[in-house]
MOPAC internal coordinates of N, CA, C and O (Angstrom, degrees):
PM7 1SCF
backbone

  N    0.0000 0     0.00 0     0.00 0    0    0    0
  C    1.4558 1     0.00 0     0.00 0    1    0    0
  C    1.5268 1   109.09 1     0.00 0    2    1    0
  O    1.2310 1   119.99 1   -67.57 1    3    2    1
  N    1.4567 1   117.63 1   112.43 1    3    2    1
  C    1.6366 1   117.23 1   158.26 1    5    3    2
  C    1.8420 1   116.61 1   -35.00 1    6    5    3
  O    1.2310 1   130.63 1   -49.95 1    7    6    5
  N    1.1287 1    97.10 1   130.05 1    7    6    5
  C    1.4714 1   110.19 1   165.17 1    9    7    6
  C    1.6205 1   114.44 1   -63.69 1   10    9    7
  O    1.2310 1   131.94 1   -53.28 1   11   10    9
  N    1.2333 1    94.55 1   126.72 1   11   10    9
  C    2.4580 1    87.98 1  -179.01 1   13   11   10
  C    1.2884 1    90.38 1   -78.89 1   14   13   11
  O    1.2310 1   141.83 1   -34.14 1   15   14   13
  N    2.0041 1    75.22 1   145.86 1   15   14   13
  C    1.8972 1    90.55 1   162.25 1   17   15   14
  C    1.4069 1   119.10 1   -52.11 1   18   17   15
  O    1.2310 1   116.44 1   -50.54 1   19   18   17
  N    1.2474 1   124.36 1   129.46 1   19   18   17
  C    1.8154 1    90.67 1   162.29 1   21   19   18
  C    2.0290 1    87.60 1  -134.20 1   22   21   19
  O    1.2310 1   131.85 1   -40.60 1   23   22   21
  N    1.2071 1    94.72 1   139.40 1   23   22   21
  C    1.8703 1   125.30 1  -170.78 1   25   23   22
  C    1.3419 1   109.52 1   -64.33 1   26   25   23
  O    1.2310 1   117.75 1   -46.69 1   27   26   25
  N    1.1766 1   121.89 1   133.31 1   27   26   25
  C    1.6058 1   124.45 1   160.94 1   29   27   26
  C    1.7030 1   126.24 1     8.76 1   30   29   27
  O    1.2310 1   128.71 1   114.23 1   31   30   29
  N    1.5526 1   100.82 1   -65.77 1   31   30   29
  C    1.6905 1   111.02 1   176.93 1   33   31   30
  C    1.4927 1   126.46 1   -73.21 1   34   33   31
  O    1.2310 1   132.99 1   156.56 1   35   34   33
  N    1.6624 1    92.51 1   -23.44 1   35   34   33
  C    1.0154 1   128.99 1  -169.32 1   37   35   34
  C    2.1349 1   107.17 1   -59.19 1   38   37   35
  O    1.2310 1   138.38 1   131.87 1   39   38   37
  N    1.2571 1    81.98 1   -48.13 1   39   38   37
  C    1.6450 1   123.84 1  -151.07 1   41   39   38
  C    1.7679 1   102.04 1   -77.46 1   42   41   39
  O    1.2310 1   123.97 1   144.87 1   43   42   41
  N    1.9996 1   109.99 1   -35.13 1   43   42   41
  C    0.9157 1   118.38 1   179.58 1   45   43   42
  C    1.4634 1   118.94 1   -97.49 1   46   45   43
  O    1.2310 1   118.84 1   167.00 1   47   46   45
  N    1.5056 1   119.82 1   -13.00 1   47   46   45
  C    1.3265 1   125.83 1   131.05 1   49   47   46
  C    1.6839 1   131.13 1   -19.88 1   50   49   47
  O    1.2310 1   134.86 1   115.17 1   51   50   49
  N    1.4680 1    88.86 1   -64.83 1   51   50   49
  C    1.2854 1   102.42 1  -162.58 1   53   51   50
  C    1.8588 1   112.92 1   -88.46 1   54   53   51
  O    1.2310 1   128.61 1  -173.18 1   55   54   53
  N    1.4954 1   101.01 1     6.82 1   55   54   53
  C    2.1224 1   108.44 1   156.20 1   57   55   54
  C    1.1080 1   114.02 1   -76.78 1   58   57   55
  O    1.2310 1   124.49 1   136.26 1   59   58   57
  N    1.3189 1   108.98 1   -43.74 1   59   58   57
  C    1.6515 1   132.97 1   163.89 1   61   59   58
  C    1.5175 1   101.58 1   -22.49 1   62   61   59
  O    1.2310 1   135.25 1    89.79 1   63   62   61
  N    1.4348 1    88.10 1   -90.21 1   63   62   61
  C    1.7592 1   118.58 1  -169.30 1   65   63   62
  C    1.4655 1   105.21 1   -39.93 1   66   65   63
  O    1.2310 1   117.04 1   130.12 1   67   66   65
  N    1.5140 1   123.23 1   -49.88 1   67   66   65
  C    1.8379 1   137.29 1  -167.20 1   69   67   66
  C    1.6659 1    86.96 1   -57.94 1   70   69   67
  O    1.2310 1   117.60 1   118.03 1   71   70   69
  N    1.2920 1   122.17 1   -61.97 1   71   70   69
  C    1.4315 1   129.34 1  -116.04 1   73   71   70
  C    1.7045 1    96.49 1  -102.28 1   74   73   71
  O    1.2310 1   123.12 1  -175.61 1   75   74   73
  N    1.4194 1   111.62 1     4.39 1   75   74   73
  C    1.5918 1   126.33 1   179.98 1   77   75   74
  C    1.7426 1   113.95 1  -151.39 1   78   77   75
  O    1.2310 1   126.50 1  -158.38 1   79   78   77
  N    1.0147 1   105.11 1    21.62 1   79   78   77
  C    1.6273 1   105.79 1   175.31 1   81   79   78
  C    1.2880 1   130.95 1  -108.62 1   82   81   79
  O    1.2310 1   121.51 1   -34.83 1   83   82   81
  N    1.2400 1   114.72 1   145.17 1   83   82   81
  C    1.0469 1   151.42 1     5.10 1   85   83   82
  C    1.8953 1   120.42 1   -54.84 1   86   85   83
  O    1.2310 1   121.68 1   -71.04 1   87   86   85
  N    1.5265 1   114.39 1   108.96 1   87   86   85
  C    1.2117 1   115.62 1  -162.42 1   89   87   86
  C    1.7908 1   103.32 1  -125.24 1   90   89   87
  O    1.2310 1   123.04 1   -42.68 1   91   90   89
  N    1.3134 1   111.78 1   137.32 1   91   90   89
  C    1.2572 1   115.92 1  -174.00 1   93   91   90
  C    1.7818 1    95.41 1   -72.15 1   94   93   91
  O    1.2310 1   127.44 1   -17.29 1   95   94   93
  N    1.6628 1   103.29 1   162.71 1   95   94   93
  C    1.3902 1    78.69 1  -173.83 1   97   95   94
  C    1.9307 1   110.69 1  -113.22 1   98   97   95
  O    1.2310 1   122.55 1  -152.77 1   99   98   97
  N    1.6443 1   112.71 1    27.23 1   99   98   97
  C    0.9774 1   100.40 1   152.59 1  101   99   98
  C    1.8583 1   122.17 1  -103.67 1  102  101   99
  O    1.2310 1   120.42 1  -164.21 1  103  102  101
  N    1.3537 1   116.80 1    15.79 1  103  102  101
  C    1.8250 1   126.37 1   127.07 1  105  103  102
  C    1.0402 1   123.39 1   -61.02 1  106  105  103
  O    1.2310 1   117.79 1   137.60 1  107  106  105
  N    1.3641 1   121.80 1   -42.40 1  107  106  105
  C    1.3922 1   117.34 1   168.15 1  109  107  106
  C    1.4733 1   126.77 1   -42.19 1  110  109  107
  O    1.2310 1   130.09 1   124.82 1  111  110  109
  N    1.6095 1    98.15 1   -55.18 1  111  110  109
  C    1.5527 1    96.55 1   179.20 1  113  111  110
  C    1.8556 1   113.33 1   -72.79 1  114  113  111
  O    1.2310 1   126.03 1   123.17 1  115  114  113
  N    1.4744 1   106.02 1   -56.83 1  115  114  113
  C    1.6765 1    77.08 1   160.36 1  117  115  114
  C    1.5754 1   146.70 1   -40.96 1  118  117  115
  O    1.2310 1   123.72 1   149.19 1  119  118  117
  N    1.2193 1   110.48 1   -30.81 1  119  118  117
  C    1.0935 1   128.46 1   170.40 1  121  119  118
  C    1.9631 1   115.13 1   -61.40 1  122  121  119
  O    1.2310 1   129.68 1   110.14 1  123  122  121
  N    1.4222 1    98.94 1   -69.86 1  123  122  121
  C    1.4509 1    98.82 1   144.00 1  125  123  122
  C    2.0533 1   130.88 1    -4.38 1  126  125  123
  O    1.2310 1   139.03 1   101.96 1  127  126  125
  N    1.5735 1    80.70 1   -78.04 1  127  126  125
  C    1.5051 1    89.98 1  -162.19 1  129  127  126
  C    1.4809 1   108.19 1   -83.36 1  130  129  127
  O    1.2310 1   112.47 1   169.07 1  131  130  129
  N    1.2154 1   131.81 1   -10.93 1  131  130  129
  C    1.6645 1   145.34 1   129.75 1  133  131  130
  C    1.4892 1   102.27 1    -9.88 1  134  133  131
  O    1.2310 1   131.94 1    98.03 1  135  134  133
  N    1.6747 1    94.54 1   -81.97 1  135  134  133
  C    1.2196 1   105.33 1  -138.73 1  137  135  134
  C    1.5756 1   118.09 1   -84.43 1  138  137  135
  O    1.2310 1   129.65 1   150.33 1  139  138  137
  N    1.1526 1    99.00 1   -29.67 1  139  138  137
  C    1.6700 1   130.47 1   175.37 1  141  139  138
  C    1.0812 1   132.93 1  -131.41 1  142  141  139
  O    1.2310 1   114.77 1  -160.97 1  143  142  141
  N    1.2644 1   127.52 1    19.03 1  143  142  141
  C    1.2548 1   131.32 1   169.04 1  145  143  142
  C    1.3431 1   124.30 1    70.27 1  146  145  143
  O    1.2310 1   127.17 1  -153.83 1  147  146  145
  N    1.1483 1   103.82 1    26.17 1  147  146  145
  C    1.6174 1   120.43 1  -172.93 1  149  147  146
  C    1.7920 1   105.55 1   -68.92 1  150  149  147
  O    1.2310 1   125.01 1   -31.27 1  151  150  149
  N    1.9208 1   107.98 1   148.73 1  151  150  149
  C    1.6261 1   111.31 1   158.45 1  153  151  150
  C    1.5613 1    85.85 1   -96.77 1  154  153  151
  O    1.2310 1   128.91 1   -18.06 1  155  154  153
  N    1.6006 1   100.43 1   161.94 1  155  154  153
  C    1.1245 1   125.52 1   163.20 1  157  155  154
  C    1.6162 1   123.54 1   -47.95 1  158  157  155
  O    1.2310 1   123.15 1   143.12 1  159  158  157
  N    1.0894 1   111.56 1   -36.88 1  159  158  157
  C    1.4528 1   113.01 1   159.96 1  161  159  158
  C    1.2645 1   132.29 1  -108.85 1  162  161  159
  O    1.2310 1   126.19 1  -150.49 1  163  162  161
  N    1.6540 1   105.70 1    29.51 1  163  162  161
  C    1.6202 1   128.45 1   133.88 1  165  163  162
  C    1.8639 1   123.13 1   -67.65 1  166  165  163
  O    1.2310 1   140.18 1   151.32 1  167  166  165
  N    1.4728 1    78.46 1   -28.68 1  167  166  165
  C    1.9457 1    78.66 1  -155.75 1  169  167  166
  C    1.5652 1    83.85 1   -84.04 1  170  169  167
  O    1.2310 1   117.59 1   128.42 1  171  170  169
  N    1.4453 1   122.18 1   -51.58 1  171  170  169
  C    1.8621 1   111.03 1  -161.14 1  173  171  170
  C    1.7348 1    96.36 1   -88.70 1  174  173  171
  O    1.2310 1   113.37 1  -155.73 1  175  174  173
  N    1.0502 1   130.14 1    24.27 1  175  174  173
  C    1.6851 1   115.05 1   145.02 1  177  175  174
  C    1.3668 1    95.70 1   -99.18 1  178  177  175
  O    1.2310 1   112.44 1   169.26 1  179  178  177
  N    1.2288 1   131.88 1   -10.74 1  179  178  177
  C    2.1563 1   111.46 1  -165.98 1  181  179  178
  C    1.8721 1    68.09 1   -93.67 1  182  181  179
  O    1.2310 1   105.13 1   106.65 1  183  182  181
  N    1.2457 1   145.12 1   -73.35 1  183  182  181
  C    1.0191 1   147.41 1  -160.76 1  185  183  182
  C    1.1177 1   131.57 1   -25.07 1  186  185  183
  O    1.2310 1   120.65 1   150.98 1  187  186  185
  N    1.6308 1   116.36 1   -29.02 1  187  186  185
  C    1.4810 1   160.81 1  -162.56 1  189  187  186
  C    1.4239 1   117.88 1   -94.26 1  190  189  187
  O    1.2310 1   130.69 1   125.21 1  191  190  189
  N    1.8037 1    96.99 1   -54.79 1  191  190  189
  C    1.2971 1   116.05 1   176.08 1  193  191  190
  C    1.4982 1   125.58 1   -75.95 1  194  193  191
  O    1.2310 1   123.77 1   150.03 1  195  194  193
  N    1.0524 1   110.37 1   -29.97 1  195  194  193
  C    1.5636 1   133.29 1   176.65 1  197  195  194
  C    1.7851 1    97.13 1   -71.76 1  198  197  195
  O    1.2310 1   118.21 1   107.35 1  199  198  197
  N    0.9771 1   121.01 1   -72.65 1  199  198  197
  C    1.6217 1   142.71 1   174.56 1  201  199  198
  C    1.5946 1    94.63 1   -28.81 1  202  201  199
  O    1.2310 1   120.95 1   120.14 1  203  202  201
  N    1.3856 1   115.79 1   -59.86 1  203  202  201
  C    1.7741 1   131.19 1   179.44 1  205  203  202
  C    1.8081 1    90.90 1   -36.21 1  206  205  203
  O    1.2310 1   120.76 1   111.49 1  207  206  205
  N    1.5059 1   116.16 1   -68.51 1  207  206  205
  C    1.3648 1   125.78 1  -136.98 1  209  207  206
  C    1.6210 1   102.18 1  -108.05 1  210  209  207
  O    1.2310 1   125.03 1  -162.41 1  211  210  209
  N    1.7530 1   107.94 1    17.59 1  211  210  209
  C    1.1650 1    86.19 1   158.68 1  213  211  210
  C    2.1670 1   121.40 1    95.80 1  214  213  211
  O    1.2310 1   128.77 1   150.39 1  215  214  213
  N    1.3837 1   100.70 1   -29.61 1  215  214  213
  C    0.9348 1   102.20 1   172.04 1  217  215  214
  C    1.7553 1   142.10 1   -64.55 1  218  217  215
  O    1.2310 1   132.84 1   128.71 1  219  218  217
  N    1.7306 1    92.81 1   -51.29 1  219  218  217
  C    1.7243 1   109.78 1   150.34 1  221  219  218
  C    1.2347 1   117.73 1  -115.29 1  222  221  219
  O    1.2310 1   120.96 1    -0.34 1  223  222  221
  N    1.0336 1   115.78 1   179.66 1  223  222  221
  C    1.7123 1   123.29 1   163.63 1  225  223  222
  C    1.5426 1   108.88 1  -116.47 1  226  225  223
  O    1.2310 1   117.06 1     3.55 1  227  226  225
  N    1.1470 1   123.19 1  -176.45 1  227  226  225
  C    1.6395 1   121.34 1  -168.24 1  229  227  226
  C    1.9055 1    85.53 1  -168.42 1  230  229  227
  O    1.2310 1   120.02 1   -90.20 1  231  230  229
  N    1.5408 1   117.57 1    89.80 1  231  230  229
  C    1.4582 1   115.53 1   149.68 1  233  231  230
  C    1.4967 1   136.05 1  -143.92 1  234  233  231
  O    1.2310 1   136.30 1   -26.99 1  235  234  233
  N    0.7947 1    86.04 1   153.01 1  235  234  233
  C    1.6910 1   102.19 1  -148.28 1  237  235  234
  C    1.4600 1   113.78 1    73.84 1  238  237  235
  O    1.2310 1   116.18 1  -123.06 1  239  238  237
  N    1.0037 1   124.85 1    56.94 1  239  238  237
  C    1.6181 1   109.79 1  -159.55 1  241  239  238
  C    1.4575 1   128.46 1    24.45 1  242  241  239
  O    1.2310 1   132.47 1  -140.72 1  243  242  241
  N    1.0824 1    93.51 1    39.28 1  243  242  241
  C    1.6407 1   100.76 1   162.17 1  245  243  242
  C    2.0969 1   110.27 1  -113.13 1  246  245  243
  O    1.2310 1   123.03 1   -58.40 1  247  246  245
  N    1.2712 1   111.79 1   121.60 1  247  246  245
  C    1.6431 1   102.40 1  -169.95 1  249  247  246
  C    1.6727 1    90.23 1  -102.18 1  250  249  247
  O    1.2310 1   123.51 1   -45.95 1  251  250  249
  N    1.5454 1   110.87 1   134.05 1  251  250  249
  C    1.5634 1   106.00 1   170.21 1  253  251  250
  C    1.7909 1    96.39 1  -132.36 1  254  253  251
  O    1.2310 1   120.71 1    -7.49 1  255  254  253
  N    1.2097 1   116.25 1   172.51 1  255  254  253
  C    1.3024 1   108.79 1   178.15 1  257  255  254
  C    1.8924 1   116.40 1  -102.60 1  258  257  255
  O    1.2310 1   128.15 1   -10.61 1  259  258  257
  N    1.0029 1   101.92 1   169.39 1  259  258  257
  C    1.9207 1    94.60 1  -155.21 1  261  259  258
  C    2.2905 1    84.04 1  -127.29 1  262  261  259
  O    1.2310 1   126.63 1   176.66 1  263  262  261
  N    1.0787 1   104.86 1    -3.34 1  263  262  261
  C    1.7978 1   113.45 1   176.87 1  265  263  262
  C    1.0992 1   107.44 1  -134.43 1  266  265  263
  O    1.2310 1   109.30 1   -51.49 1  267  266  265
  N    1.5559 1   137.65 1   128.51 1  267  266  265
  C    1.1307 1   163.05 1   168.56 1  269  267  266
  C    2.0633 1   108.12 1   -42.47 1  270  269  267
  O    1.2310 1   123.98 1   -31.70 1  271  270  269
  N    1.1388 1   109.96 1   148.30 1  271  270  269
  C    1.5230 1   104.45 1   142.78 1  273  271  270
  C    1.4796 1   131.25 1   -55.68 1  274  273  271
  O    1.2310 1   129.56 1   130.63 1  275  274  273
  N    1.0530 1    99.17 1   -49.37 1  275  274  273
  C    1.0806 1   120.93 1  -178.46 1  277  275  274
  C    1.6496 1   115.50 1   -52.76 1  278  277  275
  O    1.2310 1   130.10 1   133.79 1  279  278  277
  N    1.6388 1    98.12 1   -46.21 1  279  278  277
  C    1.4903 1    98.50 1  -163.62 1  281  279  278
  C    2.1841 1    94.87 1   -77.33 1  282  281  279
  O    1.2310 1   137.35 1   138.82 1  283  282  281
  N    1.3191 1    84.00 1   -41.18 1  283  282  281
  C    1.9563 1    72.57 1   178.93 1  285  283  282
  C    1.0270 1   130.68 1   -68.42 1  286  285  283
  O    1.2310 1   117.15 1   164.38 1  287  286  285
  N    1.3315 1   123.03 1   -15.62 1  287  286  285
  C    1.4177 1   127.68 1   156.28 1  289  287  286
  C    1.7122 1   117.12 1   -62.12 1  290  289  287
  O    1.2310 1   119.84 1   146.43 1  291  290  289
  N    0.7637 1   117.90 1   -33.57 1  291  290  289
  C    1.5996 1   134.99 1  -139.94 1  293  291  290
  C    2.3937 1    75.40 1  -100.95 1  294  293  291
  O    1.2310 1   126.17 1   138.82 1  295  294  293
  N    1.3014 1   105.75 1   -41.18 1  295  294  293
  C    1.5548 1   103.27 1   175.97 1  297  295  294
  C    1.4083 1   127.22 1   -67.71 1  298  297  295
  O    1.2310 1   131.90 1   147.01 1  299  298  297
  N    1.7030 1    94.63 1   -32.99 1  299  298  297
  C    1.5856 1   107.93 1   179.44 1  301  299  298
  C    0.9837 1   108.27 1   -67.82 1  302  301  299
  O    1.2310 1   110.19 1   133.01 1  303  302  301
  N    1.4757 1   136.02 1   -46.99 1  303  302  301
  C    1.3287 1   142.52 1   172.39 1  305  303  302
  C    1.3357 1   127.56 1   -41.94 1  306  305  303
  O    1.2310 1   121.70 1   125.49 1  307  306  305
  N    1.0766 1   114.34 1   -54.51 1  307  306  305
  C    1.7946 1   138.61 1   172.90 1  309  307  306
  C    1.5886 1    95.60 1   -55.40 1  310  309  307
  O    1.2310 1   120.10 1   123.80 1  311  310  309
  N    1.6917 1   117.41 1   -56.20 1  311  310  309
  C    1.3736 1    91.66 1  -162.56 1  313  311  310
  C    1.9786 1   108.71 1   -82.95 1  314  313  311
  O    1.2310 1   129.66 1   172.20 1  315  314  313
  N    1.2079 1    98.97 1    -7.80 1  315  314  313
  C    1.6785 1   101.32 1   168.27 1  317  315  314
  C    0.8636 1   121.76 1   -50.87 1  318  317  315
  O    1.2310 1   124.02 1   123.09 1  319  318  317
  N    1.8956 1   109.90 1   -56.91 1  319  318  317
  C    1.4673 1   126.24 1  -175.56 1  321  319  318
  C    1.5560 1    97.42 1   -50.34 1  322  321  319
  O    1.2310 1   124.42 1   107.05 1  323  322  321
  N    1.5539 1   109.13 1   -72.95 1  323  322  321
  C    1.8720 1   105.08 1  -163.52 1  325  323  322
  C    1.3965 1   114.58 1   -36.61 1  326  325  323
  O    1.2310 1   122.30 1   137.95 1  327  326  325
  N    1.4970 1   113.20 1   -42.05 1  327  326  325
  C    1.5202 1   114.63 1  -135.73 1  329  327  326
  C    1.4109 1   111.57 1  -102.03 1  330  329  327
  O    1.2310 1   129.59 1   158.22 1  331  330  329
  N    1.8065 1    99.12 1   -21.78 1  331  330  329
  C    1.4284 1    99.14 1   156.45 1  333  331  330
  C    1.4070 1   131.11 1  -106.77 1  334  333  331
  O    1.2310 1   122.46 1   144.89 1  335  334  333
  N    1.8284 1   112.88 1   -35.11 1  335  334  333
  C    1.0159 1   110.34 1   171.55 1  337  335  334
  C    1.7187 1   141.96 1  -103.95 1  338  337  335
  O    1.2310 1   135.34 1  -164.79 1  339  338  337
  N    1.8745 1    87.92 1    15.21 1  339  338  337
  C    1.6297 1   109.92 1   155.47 1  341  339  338
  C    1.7597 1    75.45 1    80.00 1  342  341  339
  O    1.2310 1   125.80 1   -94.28 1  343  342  341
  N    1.0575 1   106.46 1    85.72 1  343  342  341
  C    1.6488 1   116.74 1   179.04 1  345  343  342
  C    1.7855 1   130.64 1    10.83 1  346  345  343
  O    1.2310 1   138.62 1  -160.72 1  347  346  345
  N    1.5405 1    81.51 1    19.28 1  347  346  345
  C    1.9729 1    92.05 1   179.72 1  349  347  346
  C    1.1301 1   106.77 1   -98.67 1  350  349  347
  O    1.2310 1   128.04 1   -78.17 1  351  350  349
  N    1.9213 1   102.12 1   101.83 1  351  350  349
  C    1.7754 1   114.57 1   165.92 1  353  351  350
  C    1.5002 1   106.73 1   -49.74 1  354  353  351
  O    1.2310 1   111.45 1   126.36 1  355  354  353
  N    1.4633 1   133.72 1   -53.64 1  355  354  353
  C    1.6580 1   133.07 1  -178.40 1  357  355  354
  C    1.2069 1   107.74 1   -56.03 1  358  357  355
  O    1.2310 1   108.87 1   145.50 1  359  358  357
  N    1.6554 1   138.44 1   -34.50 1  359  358  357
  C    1.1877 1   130.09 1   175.16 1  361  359  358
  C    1.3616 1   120.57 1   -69.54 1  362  361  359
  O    1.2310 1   123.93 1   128.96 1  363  362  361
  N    1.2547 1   110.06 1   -51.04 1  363  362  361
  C    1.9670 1   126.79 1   162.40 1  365  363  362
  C    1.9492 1    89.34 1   -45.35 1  366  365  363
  O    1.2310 1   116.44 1   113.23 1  367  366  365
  N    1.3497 1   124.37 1   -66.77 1  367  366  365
  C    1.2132 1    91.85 1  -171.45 1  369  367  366
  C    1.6507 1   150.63 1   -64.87 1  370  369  367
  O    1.2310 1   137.95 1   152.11 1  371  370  369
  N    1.5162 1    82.83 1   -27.89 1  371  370  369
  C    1.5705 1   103.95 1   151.88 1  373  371  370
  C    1.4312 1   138.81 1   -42.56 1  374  373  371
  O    1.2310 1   133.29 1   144.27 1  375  374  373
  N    0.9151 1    91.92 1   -35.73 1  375  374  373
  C    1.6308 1   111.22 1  -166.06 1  377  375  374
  C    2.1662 1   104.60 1   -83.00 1  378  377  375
  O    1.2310 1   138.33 1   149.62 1  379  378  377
  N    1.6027 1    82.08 1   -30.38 1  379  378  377
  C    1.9118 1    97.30 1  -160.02 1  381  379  378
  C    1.5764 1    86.05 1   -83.24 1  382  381  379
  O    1.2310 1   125.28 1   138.86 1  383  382  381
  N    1.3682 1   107.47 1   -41.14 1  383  382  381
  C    1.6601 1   101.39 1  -174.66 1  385  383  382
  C    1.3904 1   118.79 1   -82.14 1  386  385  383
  O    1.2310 1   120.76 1   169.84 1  387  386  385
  N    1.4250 1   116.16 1   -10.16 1  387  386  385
  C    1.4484 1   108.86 1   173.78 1  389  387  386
  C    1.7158 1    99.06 1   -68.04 1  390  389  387
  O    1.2310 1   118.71 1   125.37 1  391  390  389
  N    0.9790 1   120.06 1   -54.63 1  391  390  389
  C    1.9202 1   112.29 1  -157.94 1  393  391  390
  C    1.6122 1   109.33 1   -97.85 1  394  393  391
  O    1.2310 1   125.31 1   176.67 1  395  394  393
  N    1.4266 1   107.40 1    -3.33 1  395  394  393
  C    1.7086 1   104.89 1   148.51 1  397  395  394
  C    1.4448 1   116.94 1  -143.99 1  398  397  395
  O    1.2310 1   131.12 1   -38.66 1  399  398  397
  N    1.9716 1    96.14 1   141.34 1  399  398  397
  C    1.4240 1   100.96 1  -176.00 1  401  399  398
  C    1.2144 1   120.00 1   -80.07 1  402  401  399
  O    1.2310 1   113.26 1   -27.13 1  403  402  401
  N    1.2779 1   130.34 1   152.87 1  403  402  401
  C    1.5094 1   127.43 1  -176.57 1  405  403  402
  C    1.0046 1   125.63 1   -95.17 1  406  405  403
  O    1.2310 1    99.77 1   -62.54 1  407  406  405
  N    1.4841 1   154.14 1   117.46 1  407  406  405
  C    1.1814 1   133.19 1   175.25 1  409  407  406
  C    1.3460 1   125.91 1   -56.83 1  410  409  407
  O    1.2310 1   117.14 1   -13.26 1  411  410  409
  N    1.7425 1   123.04 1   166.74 1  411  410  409
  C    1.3201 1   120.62 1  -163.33 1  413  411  410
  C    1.7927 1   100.28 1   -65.51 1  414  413  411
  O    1.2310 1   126.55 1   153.25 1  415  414  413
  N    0.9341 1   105.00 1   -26.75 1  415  414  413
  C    1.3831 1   127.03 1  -171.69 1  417  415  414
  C    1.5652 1   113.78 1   -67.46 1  418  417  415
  O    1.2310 1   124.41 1   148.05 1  419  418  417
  N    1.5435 1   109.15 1   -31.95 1  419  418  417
  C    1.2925 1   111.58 1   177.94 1  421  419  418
  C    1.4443 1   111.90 1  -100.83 1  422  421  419
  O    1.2310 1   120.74 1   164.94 1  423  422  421
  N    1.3116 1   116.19 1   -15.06 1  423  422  421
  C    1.5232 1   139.83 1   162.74 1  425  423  422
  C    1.7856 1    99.19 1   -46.47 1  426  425  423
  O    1.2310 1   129.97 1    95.61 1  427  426  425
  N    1.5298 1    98.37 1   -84.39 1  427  426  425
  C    1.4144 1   113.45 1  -176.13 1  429  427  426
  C    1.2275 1   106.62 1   -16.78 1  430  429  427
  O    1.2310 1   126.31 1   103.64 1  431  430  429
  N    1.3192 1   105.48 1   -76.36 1  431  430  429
  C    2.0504 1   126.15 1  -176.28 1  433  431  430
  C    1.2770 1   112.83 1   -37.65 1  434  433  431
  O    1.2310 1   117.13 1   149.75 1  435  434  433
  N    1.3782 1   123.06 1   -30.25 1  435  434  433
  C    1.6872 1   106.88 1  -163.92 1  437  435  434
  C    1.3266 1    88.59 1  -105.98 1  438  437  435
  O    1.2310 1   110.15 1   168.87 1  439  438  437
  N    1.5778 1   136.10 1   -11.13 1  439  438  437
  C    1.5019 1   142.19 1   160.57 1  441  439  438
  C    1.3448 1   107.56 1   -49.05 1  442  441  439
  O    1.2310 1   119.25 1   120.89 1  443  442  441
  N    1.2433 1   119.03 1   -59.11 1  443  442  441
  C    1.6729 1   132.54 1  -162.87 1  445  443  442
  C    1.5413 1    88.94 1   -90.70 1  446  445  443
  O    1.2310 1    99.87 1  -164.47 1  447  446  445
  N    1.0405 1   153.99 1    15.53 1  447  446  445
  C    1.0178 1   152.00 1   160.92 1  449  447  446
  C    1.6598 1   118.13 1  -109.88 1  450  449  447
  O    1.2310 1   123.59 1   125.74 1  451  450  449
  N    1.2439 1   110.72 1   -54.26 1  451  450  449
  C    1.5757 1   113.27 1   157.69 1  453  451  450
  C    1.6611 1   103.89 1   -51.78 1  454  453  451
  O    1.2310 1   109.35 1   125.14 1  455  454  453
  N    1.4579 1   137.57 1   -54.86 1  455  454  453
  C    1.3609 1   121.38 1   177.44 1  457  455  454
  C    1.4359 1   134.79 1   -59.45 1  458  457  455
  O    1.2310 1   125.40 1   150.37 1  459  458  457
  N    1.4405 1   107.23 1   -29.63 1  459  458  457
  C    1.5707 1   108.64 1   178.33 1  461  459  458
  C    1.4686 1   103.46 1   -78.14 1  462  461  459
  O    1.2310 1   114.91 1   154.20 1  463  462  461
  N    1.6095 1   127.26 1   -25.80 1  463  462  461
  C    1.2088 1   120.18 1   172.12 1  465  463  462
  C    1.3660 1   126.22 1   -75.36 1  466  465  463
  O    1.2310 1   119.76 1   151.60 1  467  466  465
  N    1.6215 1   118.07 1   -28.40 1  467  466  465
  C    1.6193 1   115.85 1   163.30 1  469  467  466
  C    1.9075 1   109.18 1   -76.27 1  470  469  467
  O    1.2310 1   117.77 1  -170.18 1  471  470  469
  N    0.9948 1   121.84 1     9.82 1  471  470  469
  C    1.6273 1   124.25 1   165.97 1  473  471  470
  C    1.5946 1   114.94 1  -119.39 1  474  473  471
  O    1.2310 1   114.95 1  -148.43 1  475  474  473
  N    1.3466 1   127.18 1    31.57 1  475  474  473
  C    0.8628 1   141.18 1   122.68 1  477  475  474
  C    1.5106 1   129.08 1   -73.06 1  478  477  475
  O    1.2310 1   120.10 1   180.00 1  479  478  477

């Protein structure tokens, strides 16, 4: 199953949603209007719309999420790579490492990470 798009506002909703769920969803909207300045009928149309596409569910007024962090991040990426750098992960990395430096530390990590993946 494709991962759904879910949009910028969309996206900051849904730290909200990760970082307190299982969450009733009139916390949600406080939570919401906390955090982002949300009206109440900001938070249950993104609530609605998300619910539409699959991402959370919302029952009994309880909203939990039905897609990972992980997995939407892991989507945004993929469609970055294609769409800007014509599906070249080394070019996307190129590009990220020319205008920021990495620490040795962040060096290391994508080392031990490139190795456990060529020993598969």
């Amino acid at each position: 199953m494709d991962t759904p798009k879910v949009f910028e506002s969309e996206y900051r909703f849904c730290l909200i949603l990760w970082e307190h769920e299982p969450v009733k969803s009139t916390e949600l909207v406080k939570l919401c209007q906390e955090e982002l300045g949300w009206k109440k009928a900001t938070t249950y149309t993104v609530i609605k719309r998300l619910s539409e596409r699959g991402v959370i569910k919302s029952e009994d007024a309880v909203v939990t999420s039905l897609v990972s962090k992980e997995d939407i991040q892991a989507a945004e990426i993929d469609e970055l790579v294609e769409k800007t750098f014509e599906g070249s992960l080394p070019a996307f990395i190129a590009a990220f490492t020319k205008h920021k430096k990495l620490s040795a530390e962040e060096v290391s990590e994508l080392r031990r990470f490139i190795d456990s993946y060529e020993e598969e």
